[in-house]
C-alpha positions as CSV (number, residue, x, y, z in Angstrom):
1,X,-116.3,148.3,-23.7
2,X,-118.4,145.5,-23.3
3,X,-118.3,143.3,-20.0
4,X,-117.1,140.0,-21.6
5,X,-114.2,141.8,-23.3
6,X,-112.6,143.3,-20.2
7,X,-109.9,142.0,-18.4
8,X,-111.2,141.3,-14.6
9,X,-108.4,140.5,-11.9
10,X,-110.0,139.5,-8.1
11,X,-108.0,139.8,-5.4
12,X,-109.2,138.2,-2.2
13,X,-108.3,139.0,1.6
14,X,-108.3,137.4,4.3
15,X,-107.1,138.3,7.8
16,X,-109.3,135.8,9.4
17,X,-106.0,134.7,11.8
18,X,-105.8,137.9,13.0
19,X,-105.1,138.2,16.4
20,X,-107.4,140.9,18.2
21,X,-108.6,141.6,14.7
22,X,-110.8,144.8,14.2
23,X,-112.7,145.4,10.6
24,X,-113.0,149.1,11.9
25,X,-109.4,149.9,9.6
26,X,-109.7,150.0,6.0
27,X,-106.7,147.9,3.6
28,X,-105.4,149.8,0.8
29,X,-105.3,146.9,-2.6
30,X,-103.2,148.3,-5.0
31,X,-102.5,146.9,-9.0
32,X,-99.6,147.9,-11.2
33,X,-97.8,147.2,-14.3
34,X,-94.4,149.2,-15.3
35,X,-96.2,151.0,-17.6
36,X,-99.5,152.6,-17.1
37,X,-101.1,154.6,-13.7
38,X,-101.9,152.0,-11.0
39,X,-105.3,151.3,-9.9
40,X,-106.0,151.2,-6.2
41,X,-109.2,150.3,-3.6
42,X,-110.1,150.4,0.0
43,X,-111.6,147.6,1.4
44,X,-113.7,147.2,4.6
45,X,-113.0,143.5,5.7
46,X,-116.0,141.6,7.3
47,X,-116.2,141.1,11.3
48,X,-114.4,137.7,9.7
49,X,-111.3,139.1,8.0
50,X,-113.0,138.4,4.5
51,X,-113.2,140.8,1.7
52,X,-112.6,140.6,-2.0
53,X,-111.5,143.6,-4.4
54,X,-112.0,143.4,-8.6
55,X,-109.7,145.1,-10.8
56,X,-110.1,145.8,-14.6
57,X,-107.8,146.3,-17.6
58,X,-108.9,147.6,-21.0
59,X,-106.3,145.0,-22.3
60,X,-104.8,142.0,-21.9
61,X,-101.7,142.6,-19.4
62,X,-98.5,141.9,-21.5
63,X,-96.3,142.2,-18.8
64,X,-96.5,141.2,-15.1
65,X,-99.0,142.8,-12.5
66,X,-98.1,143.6,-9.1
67,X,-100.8,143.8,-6.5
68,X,-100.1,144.9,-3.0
69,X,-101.3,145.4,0.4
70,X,-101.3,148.4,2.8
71,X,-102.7,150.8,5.5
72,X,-105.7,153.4,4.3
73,X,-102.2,156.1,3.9
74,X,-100.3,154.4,2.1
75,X,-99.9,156.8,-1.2
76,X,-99.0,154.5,-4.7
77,X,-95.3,155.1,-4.2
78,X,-94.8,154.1,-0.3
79,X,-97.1,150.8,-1.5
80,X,-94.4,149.8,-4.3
81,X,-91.3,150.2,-2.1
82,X,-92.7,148.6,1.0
83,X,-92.1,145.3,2.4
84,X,-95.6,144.7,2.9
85,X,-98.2,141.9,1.8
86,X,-97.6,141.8,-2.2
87,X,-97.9,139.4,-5.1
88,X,-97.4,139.4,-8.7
89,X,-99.2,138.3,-11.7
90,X,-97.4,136.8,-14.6
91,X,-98.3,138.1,-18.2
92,X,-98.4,134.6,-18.9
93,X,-101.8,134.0,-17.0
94,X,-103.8,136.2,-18.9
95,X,-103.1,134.1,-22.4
96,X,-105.9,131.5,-22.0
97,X,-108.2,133.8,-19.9
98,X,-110.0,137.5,-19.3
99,X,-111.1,136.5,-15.6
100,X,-108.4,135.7,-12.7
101,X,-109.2,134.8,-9.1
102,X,-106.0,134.6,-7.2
103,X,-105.7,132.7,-3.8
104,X,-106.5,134.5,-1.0
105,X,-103.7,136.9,0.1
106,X,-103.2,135.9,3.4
107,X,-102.9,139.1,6.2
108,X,-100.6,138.4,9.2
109,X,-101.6,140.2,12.7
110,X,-97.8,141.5,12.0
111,X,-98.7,142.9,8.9
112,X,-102.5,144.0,10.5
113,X,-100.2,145.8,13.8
114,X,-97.6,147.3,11.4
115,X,-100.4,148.9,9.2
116,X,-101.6,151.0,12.3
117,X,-98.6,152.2,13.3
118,X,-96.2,152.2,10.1
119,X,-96.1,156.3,9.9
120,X,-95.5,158.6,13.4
121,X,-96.1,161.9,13.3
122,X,-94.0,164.7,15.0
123,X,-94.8,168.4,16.0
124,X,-91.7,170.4,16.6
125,X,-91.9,173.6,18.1
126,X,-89.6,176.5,19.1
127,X,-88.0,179.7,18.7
128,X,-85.0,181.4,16.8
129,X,-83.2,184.3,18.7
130,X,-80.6,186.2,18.4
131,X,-77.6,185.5,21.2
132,X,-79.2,188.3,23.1
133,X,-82.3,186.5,23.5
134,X,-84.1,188.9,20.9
135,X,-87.0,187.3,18.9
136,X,-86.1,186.5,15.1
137,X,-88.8,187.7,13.4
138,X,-89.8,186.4,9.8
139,X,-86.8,184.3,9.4
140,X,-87.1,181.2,7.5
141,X,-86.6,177.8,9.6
142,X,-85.6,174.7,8.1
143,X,-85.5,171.4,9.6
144,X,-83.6,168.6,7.9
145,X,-83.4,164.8,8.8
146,X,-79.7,163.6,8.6
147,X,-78.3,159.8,8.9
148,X,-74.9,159.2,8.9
149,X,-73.1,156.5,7.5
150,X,-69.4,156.0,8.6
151,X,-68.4,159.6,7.2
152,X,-70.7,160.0,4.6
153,X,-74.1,162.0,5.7
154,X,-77.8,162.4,3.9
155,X,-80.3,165.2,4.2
156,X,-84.1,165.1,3.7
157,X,-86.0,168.6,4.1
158,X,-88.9,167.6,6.4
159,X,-90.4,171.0,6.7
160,X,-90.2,174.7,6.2
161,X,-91.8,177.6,8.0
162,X,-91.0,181.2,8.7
163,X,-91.2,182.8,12.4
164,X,-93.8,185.0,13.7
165,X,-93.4,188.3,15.9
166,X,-92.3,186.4,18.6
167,X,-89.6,184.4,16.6
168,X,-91.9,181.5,16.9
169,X,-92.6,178.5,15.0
170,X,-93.8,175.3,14.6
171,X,-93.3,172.0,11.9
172,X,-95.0,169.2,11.4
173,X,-94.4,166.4,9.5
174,X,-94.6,162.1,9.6
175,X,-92.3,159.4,8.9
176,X,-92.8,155.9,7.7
177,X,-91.2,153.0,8.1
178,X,-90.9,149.1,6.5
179,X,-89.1,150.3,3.0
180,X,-87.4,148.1,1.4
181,X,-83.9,148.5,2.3
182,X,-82.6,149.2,-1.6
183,X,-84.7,151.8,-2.4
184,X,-84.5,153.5,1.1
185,X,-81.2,153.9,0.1
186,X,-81.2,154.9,-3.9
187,X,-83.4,158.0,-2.8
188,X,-81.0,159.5,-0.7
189,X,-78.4,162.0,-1.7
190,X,-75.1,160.6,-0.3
191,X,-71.9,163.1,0.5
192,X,-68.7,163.1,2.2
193,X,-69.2,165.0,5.9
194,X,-65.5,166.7,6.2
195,X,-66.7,167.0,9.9
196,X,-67.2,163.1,10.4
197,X,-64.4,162.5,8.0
198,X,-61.7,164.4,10.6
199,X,-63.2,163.1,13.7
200,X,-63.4,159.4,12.7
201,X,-59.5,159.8,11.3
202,X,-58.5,161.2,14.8
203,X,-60.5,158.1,16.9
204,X,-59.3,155.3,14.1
205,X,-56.0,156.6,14.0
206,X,-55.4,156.3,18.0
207,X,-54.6,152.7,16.7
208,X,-51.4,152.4,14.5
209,X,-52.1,148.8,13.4
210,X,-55.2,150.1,11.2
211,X,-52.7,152.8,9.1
212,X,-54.0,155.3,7.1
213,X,-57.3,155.5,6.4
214,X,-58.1,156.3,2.6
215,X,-59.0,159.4,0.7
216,X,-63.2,159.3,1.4
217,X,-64.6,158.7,-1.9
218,X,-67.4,161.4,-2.5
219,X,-70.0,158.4,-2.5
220,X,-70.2,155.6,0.2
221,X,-67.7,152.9,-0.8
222,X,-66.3,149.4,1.3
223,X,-62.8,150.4,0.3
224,X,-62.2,151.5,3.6
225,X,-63.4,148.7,5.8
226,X,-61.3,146.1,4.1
227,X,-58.0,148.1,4.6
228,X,-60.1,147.4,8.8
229,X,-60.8,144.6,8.6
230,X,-57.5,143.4,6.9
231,X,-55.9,144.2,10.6
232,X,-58.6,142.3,12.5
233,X,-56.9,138.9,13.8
234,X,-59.5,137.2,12.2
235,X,-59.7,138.7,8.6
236,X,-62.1,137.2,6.4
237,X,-63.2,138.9,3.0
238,X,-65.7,140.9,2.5
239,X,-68.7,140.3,0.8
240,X,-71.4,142.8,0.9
241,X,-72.4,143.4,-2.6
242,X,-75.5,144.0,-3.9
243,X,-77.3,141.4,-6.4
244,X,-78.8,144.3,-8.8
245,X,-82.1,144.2,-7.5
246,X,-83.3,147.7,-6.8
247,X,-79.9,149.3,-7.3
248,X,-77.5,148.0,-9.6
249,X,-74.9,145.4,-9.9
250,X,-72.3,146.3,-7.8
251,X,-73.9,148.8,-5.7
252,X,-73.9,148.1,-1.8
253,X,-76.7,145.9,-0.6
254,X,-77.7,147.8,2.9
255,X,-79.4,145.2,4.0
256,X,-76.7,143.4,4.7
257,X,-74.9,146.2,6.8
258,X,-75.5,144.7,10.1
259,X,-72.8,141.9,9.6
260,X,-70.3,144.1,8.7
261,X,-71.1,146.3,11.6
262,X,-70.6,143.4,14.1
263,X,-67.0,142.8,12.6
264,X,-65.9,146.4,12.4
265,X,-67.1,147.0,16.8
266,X,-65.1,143.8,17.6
267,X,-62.0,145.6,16.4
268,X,-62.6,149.8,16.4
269,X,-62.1,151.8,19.4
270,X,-65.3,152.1,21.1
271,X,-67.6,154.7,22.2
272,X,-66.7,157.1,19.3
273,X,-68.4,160.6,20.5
274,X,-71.6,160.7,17.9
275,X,-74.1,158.0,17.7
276,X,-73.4,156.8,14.4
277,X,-72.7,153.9,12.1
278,X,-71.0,151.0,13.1
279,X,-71.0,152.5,16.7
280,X,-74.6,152.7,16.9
281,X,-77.0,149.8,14.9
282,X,-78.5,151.7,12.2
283,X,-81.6,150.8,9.6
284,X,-83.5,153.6,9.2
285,X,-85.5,152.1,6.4
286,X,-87.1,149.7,9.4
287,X,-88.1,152.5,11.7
288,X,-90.1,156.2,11.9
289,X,-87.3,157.7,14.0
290,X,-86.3,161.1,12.8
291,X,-82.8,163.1,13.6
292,X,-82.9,167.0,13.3
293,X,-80.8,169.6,12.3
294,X,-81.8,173.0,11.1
295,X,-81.2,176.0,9.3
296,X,-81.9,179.3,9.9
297,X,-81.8,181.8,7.3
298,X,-82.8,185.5,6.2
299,X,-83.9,187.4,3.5
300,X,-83.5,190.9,2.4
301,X,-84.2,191.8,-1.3
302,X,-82.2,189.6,-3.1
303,X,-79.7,188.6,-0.4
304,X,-80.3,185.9,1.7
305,X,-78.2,185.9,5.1
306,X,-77.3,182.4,6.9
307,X,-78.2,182.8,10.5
308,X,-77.3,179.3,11.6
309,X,-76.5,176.4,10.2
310,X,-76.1,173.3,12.1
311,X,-74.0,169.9,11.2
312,X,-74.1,166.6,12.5
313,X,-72.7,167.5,15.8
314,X,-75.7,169.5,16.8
315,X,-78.2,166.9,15.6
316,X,-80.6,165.7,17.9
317,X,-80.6,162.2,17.2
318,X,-84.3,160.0,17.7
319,X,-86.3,163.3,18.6
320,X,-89.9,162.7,20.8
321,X,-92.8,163.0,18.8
322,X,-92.7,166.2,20.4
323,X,-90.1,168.3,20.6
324,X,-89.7,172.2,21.6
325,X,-86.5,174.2,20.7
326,X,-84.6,176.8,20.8
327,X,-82.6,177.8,18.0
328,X,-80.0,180.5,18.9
329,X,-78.5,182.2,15.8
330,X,-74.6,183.1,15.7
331,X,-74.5,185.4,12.7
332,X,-73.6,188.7,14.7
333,X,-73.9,190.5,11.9
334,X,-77.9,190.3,11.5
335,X,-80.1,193.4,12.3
336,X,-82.7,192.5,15.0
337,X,-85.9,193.2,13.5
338,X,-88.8,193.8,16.7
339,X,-92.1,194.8,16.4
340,X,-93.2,198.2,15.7
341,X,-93.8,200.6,18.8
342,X,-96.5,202.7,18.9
343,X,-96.6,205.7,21.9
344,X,-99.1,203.5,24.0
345,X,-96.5,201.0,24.1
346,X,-94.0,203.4,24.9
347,X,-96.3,204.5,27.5
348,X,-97.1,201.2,29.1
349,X,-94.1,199.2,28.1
350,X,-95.3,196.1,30.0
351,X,-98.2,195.3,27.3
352,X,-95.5,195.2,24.3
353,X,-95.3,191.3,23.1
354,X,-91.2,191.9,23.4
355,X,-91.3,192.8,27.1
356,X,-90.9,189.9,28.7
357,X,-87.4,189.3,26.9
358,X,-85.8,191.9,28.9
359,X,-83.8,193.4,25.9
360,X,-87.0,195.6,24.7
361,X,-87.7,196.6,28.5
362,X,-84.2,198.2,28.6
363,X,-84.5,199.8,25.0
364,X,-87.6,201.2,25.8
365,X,-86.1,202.6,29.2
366,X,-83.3,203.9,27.5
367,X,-85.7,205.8,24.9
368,X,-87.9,207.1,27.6
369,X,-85.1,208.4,29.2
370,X,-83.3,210.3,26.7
371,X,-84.1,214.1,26.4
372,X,-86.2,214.9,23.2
């Protein structure tokens, strides 16, 4: 296509007010339209926080395009659901013009800090036994971020790996942070915890002013918290309803949680037993933490045997970027499978990888002591 016929948007940066700026890190530009692939650049920014990217359309836009900022990371999808440094372009702009310059997109040292340290990475470790300390070899390990929400709970596979001779194993995976609350929230799979659901009855219902709580709806729902807050002393309604944007009309707005949260401590019972919403401040669409359960399972042939399967009560809630485990399984039922012995092992028992455990040292004594 010939130059004059293109359609050229140019996006300039600047970070210039920077504090402690360093052009060493890269800025992800990204430009979008609803329908089409995006188009996306790294820029270096000058020693002065100045840099300028060019983007070009084989049409006239017909609809609005949506430029935003990021870190070097940032894949398409984190950069359109993050509250980071964005604009938008109206169609509109385009009708008396193939070349735009937009103003300078101004770069806060929030936004420059948040960049380098929006994702954090995590290396968990560990091993599965059986209750007798005896390795779990080649069982599949699964580790699963959970948040809890009043009685409702979410789970987000983070990683998936299957244990060596020694039953070991090791995951790694990263979390980012700065979502936009709304679609933090629309991409996770929402169900009633029958666990929460019968400890959070027992605590509530130690109070006979708050009643019955309500059937749990199978999706998180306000019902309940106005039949609470309707026995506060200062009831007030409740307004917490989402304007559409992201998720709906109707749908709860989670960004506005927090308020609710400070009415609901003021009248629950306090220091309910798991760290969870309203007892604990929750927006996990702000912050890389990460809460872990896991799941042990086995496979033989075509049947798969559940070794352990932990719930919220076992979760380790805001885990270290490292963190070692041990994951004992209480399926009693599941043959211990140990590395093969060969004579020189029987012969110099100490050299086998199992030894140490005890159990194969005793197993091995037994064998050696029984008459052929």
């Amino acid at each position: 296509m010939p130059p004059e016929s293109r359609f050229v948007l140019r996006v300039p940066l600047d970070a210039s007010r920077v504090g402690g700026f360093n052009p060493d890190y890269s800025v992800k530009v990204m430009a979008w339209m609803k329908q089409g692939p995006p188009q996306q650049q790294l820029v270096k920014l000058s020693k002065e926080g100045k840099g300028t990217v060019r983007f070009e359309f084989e049409e006239r836009p017909q609809e609005a395009v949506r430029v935003a900022l990021g870190p070097e990371s940032a894949t398409p999808f984190e950069l359109q659901r993050l509250q980071t440094v964005s604009l938008s372009v109206a169609a509109a702009e385009w009708s008396s013009k193939n070349d735009i310059t937009l103003p300078a997109m101004q770069i806060s040292t929030y936004h420059w800090w948040w960049w380098q340290h929006w994702r954090q990475s995590f290396k968990v470790t560990g091993r599965a036994v059986s209750s007798r300390g005896v390795p779990i070899i080649g069982a599949t390990v699964a580790a699963f971020d959970i948040d809890a929400w009043w009685w409702w709970t979410s789970q987000e596979r983070v990683g998936e790996v299957t244990t060596d001779e020694d039953g070991a194993f090791a995951i790694e995976f990263t979390r980012s942070s700065g979502w936009w609350p709304w679609w933090w929230w629309v991409t996770r799979e929402w169900q009633t915890n029958p666990e929460l659901v019968g400890r959070i009855t027992a605590f509530v219902g130690q109070y006979a002013k708050f009643g019955a709580l309500p059937r749990p709806a199978p999706a998180p729902s306000l019902d309940v918290f106005q039949q609470l807050l309707a026995a506060s002393p200062r009831p007030r309604p409740l307004r917490l309803i989402g304007d559409g944007q992201g998720v709906g009309s109707g749908a709860i707005d989670p960004a506005s949680l927090e308020s609710l949260r400070e009415r609901l401590v003021e009248i629950l019972p306090r220091n309910f037993a798991l760290p969870v919403w309203p007892w604990s401040a929750w927006a996990p669409w702000e912050d890389c933490g990460a809460n872990l359960i896991f799941k042990v399972t086995d496979k033989c042939g075509d049947e798969t045997t559940v070794l352990l399967n932990e719930s919220v009560s076992d979760a380790r809630w805001e885990i270290p970027s490292a963190l070692d485990v041990t994951l004992t399984t209480r399926d009693v039922g599941f043959r211990e499978r140990r590395p093969a012995w060969s004579l020189v092992d029987y012969l110099f028992p100490n050299k086998h990888p199992e030894f140490p455990g005890g159990s194969a040292k005793d197993g091995v004594a037994e064998a050696l002591a029984t008459p052929a």
